[in-house]
N, C-alpha and C positions, 0 to 999 in steps of 0.2 A: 141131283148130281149134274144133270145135264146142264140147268141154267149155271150153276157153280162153275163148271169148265167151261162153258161159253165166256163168262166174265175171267175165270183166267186167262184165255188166248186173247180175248181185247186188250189184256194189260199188258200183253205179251210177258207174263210170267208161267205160264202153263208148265214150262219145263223146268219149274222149281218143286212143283207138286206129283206125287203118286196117288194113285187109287188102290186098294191093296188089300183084296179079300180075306189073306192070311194075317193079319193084325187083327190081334187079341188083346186084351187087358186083361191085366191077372184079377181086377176084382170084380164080382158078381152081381155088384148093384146097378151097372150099365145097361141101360135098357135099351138103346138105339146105338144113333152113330158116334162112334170113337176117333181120334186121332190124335194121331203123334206129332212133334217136330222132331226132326235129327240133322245134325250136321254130314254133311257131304263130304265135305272136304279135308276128312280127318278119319283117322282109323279106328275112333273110336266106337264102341258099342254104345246100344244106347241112348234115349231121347235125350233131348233139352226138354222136353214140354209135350204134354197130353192130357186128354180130358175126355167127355162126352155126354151124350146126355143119360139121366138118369132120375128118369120120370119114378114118385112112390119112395127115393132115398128121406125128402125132406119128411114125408108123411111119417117116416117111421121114428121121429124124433118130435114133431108137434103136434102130430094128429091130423093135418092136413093135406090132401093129396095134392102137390105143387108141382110141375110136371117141370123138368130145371135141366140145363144145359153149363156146366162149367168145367176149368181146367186149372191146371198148376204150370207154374214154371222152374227148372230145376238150377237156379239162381247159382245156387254152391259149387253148383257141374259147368253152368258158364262159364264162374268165373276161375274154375279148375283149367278148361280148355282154355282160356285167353291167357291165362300165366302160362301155360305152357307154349303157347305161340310166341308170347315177346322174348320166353327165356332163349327161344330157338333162335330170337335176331340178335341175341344177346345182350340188349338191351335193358334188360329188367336180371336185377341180380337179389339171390334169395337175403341178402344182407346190405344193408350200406356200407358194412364197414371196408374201411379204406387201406387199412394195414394191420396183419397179424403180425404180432410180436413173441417170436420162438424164441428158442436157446438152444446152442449145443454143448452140451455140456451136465455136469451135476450142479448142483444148490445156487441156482442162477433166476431163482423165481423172484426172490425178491428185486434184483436186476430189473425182470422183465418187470415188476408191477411200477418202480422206480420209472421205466420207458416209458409205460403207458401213460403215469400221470401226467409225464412232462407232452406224451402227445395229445393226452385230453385238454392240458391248459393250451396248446396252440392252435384248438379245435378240429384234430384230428378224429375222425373216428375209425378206431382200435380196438382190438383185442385181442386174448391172449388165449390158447388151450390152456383149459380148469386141472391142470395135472403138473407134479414138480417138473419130471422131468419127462416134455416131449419127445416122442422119437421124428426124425425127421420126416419118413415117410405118411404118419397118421395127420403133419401138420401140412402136410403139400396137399394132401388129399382131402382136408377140411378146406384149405383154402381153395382148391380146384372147384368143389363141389359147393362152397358158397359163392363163388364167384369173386374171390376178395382179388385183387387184383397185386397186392403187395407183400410180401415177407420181410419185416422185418430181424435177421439173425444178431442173436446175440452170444459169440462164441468167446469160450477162455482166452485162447490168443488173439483174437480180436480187442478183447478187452484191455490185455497187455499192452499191444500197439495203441490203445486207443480208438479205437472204431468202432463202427457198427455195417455192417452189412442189409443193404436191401436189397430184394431178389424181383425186378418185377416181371411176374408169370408169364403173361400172354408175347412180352419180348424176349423171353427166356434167355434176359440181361441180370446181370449183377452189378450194381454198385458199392463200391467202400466209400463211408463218410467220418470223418473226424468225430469224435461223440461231441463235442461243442457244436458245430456245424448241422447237425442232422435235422433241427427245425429248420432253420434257412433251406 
């Protein structure tokens, strides 16, 4: 241990590492030193990565006493923390899609499926909530929490005039558009 923190303070990393008599491994076939990695700088519980040696584990599988020293990495828990960091810069959103397309109103689904297609041929990516008739609050809430950043509304009187309606969230702006006009 002594040479180990020696060569940590020449690298000047020493203050990246703990020594830490109370770290346990929950399992039994650890024969010597153990260690964890964990993130610092996050609230989380919990390693990324641990291991240690465990001299007599291999024997009990080949017949050979191989005296072995290895670790895992918790790949899935990485990559769990770093989604969760870029969703924080808001940068990374759980969906690509670019514009939800609701309705207020009753028997307005086929309407919406009618939008979408004409937004998938001008390579938009859309979609709709899988239910006839949305309420508006479960659709603001789907799109808040994917991150879509558009609402497209398709209301009766709107229809009547002509239009369509896009709402975009984060300028908590509304737009009316001609229904001919709304690709342009």
């Amino acid at each position: 241990m002594e040479v180990l923190f020696t060569y940590l303070d020449s690298m000047k990393i020493i203050d990246n590492f703990s020594f830490d008599f109370s770290l346990a491994r929950g399992l039994d076939y650890y024969t010597g030193l153990i260690y964890e990695a964990v993130l610092t700088d996050t609230d989380r519980i919990g390693s990324i990565s641990g291991g240690g040696r465990y001299d007599g584990l291999i024997g009990m599988f080949s017949g050979k006493n191989i005296p072995s020293v290895g670790g895992s990495i918790g790949i899935e828990r990485i990559f769990n923390i770093l989604e969760e960091k870029e969703k924080a810069t808001g940068l990374v959103r759980a969906t690509e899609t670019q514009i939800l397309v609701s309705s207020l109103g009753k028997n307005l689904t086929a309407k919406r499926m009618e939008v979408l297609s004409e937004l998938w041929k001008a390579g938009f990516k859309a979609e709709t909530l899988y239910v006839d008739n949305p309420r508006a609050d479960k659709t603001f809430s789907y799109a808040f929490d994917n991150g879509i950043p558009l609402i497209l509304i398709i209301g009766e009187s709107e229809l009547q005039e002509g239009n369509y309606k896009v709402r975009v969230l984060n300028e908590e702006k509304e737009y009316t558009f001609p229904v001919g006009e709304l690709i342009p």
